[in-house]
C-alpha positions in Angstrom: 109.6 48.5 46.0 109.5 48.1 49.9 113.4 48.1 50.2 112.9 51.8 47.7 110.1 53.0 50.3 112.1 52.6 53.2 115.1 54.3 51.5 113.0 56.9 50.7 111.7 57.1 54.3 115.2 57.0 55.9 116.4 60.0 53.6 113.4 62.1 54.3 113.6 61.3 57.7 117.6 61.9 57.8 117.0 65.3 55.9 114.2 66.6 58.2 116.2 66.2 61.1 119.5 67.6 59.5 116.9 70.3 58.9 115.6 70.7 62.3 119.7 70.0 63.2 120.9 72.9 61.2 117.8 75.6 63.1 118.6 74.5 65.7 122.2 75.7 65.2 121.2 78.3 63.5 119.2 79.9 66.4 121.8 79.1 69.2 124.4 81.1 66.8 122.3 84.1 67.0 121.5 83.5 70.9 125.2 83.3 70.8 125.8 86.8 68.8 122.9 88.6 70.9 124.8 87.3 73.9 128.0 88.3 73.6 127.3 91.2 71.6 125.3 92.3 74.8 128.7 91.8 76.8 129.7 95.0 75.0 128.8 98.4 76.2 128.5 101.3 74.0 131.4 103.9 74.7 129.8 107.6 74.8 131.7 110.8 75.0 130.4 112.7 78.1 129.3 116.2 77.3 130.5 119.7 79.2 127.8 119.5 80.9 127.7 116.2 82.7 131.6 117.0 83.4 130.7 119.7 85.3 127.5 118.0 86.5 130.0 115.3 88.0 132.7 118.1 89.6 133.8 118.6 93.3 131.1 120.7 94.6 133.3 123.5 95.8 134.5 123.4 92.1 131.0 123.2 90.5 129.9 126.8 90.8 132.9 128.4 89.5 132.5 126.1 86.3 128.8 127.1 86.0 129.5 130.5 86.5 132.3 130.5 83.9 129.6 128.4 81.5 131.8 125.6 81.2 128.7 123.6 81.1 127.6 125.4 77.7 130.1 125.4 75.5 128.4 127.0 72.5 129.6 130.6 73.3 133.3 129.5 73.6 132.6 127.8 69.8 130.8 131.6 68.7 133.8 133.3 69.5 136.8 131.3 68.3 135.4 130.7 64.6 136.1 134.1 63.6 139.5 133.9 65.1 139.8 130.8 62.6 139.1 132.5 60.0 140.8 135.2 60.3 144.0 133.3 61.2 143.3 131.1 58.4 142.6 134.1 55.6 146.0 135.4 56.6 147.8 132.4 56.2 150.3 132.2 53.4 149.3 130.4 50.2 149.4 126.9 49.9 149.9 126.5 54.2 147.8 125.2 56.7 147.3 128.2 59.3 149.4 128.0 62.5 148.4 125.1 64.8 150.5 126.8 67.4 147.8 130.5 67.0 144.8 128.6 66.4 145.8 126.6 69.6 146.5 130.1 71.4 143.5 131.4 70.4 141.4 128.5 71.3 143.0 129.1 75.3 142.0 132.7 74.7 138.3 132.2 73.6 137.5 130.2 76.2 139.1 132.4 79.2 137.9 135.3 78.0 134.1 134.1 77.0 134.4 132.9 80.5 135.4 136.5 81.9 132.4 137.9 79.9 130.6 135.8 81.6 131.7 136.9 85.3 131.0 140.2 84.3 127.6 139.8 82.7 126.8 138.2 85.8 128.1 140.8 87.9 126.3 143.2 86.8 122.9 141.8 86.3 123.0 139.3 89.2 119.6 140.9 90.3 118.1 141.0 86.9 119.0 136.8 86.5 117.0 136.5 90.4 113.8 136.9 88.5 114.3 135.0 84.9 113.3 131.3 85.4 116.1 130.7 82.9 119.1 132.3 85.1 117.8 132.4 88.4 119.8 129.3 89.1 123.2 131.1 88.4 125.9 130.9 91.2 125.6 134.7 91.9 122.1 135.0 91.9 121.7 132.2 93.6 124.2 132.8 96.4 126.4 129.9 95.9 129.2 132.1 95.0 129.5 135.9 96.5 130.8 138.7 94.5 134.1 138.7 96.3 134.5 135.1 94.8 133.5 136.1 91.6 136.0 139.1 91.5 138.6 136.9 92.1 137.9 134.3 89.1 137.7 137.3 87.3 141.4 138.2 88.0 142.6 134.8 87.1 140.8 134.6 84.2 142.0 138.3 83.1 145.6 137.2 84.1 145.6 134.0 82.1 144.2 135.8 79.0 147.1 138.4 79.5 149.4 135.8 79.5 148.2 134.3 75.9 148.0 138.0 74.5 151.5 138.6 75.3 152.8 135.2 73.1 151.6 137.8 70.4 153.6 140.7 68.4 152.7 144.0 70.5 150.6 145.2 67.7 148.2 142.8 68.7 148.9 143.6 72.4 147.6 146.7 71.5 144.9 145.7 69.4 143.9 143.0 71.9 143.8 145.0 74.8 141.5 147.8 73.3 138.7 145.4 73.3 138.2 145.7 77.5 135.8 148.8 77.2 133.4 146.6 74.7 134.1 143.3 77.3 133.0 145.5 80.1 130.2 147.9 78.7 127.9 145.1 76.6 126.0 143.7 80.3 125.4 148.0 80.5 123.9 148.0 77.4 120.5 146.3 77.8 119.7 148.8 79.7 119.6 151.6 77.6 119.5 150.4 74.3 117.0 148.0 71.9 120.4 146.7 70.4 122.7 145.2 72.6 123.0 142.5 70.6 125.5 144.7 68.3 127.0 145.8 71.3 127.5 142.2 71.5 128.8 141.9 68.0 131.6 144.4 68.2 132.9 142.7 71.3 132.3 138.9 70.9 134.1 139.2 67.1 136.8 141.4 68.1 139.5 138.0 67.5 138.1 138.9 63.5 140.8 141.6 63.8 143.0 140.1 66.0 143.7 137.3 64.3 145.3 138.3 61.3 146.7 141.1 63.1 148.9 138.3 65.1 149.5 136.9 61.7 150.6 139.5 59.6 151.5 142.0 61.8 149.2 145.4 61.2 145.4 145.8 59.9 146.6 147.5 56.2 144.2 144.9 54.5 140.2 145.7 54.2 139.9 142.1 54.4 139.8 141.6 58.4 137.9 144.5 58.8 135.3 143.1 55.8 135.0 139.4 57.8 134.5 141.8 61.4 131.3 143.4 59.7 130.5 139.9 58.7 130.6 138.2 62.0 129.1 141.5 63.4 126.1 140.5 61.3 126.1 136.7 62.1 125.9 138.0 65.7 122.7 140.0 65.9 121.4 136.9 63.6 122.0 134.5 66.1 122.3 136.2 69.3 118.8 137.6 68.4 117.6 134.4 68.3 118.4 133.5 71.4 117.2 136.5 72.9 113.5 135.4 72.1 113.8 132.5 74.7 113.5 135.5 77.6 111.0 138.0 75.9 108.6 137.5 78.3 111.0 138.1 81.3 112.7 140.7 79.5 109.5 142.8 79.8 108.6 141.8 83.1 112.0 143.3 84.5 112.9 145.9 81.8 115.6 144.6 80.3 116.0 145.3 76.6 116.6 143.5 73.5 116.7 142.9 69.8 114.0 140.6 70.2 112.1 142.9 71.8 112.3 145.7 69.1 111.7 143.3 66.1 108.8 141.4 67.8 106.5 139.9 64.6 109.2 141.3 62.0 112.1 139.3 63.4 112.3 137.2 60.8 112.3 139.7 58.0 115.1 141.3 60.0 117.0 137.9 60.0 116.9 137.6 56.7 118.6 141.3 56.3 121.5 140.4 58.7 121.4 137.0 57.0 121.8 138.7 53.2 124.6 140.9 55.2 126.4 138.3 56.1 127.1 136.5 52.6 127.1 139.8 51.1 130.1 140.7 53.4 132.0 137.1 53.3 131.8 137.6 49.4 133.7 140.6 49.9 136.4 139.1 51.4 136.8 136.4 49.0 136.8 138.6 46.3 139.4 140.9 48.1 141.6 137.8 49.3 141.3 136.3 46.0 139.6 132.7 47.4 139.6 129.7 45.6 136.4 127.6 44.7 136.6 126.0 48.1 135.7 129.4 49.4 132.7 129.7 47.7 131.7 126.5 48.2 131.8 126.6 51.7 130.0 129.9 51.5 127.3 128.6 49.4 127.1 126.0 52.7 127.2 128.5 55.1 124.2 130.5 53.0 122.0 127.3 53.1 122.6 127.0 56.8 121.5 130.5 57.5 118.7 130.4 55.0 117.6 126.9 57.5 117.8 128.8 59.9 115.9 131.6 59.1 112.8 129.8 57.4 112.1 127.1 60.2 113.0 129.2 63.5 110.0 129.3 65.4 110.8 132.7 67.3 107.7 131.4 70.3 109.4 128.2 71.5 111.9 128.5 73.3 113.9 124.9 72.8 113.7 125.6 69.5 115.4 129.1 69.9 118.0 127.2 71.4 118.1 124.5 69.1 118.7 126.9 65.8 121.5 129.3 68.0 123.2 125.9 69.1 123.5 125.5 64.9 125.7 128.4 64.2 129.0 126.3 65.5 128.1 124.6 62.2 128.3 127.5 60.1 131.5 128.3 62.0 133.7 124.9 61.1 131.8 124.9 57.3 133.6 128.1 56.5 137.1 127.5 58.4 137.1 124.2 56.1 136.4 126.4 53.0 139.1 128.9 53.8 141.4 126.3 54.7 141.0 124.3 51.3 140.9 127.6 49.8 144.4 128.7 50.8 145.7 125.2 50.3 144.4 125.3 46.6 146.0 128.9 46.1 149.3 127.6 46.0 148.5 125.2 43.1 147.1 128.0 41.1 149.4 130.8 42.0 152.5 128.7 42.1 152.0 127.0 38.5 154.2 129.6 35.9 153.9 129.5 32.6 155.9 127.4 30.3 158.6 128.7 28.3 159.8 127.5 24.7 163.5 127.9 24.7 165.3 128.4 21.2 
């Protein structure tokens, strides 16, 4: 019995300890883990802004008055590009790396040249908006004669990419200067710059497939222009509600302004426009159900939009304009899948029975 006890004893005491052993080991394991997992740095991709944020200070301005720091407006003009170079692309094929890359370059020098000129003309106006008063020009830390010259480069390295096109598009691409340089004009005679805005910023709906195929026979470019038209005075007047209250102050005018409280029944008009017009060019260019799934997407996105904008705040104007890149890549994914999957339908012939 005692030699039973003080086995008994020995094992408990042996197993409390491998117990208190194996905690122990247990808890300098995880001290380990936390410690060296703390030796690791999260990698995070710096945004536009804090690129140009971190730029030579004799660079800086340029950047900020080309809005290199807010990217968004470079994304709203290249997606209809994309789709439009996409639509035209021959069944069954990706569309050309080598146009979407060219059109990328474009979008971005001449959203940047838009820029110049907007600011230009309404370097006074931006003086007395808390929101641009911090702009190079009206600022002073650029002078027009600086700005002028951007502006040629910028103009002379967006002649450059339109050239690498067929001289229809030349043609076509060059037409769109009057709209480039009359929208900043508009806003001061008219409620609706923003379809000013529209016709200009969506011209590469046209353009695109023009470069692609050559000539503007089809209805369907011209269908997806009225579409992005649309999608424009959706989101563009939007954004316009962040400035209302300075936009009455100085007499500038404005969607915003002329819709006031029915805004949002207005959305929802341009938003019903632009499916309705989308659906017409998948039914004229004969889209697969990738299409239409992606434009079911694009419709919920819109309809978000629409329901939880709060037209008073202006972060959240910002917030629900900043979305419409999303609607953008949705619908270049659908058209792409779409075009893909045409090939498998439209390529598959019917089998024979030879006698």
């Amino acid at each position: 019995m005692i030699l039973r006890y003080a086995i008994q004893r020995s094992s408990s005491s042996c197993i409390g300890l491998c117990s208190t052993s194996s905690f122990a080991n247990a808890t300098d394991y995880r001290k380990r883990r936390i410690s060296t997992s703390s030796k690791f740095n999260v990698v995070t991709i710096p945004t536009a802004a804090s690129l140009v944020a971190r730029s030579p200070p004799n660079i800086r301005p340029y950047l900020e008055l080309m809005r290199a720091d807010k990217p968004i407006g470079t994304w709203l003009l290249y997606w209809p590009c994309t789709w439009s170079i996409a639509i035209a692309a021959p069944a069954g094929q990706l569309p050309s790396l080598y146009m979407l890359s060219l059109f990328g370059a474009g979008a971005f020098l001449m959203r940047s040249a838009g820029c110049v000129i907007n600011d230009l003309w309404d370097k006074d106006f931006d003086r007395r908006v808390e929101r641009t008063k911090s702009r190079p020009l009206a600022c002073g830390s650029l002078s027009n004669k600086q700005a002028v010259g951007l502006l040629g480069g910028l103009l002379s390295a967006s002649l450059a990419i339109l050239l690498q096109l067929n001289w229809y598009s030349v043609a076509v691409g060059a037409s769109s200067m009057l709209l480039v340089v009359g929208y900043p004009l508009a806003k001061r005679y008219t409620y609706w710059p923003q379809f000013v805005l529209g016709l200009t910023f969506n011209w590469g709906a046209l353009l695109g497939w023009s470069a692609i195929r050559g000539d503007l026979a089809s209805p369907v470019p011209l269908l997806l222009y009225v579409a992005a038209l649309q999608w424009t005075l959706l989101y563009d007047t939007i954004y316009a509600h962040q400035d209302k209250a300075d936009d009455i102050m100085i007499g500038v005018k404005s969607t915003a302004l002329r819709l006031g409280d029915d805004t949002q029944k207005w959305l929802a008009a341009f938003g019903v426009g632009v499916v309705t017009s989308l659906s017409a060019v998948g039914f004229t260019s004969d889209q697969t159900w990738p299409y239409w799934l992606a434009l079911a997407g694009t419709s919920a996105q819109l309809a978000w939009q629409i329901g939880t904008v709060d037209i008073n705040n202006g972060t959240d104007c910002w917030k629900k304009f900043k979305s419409n890149s999303w609607m953008g890549v949705i619908l270049f994914a659908g058209i792409v899948a779409s075009t893909l999957l045409k090939e498998e339908t439209e390529g598959k012939k019917p089998e024979h029975n030879h006698i």
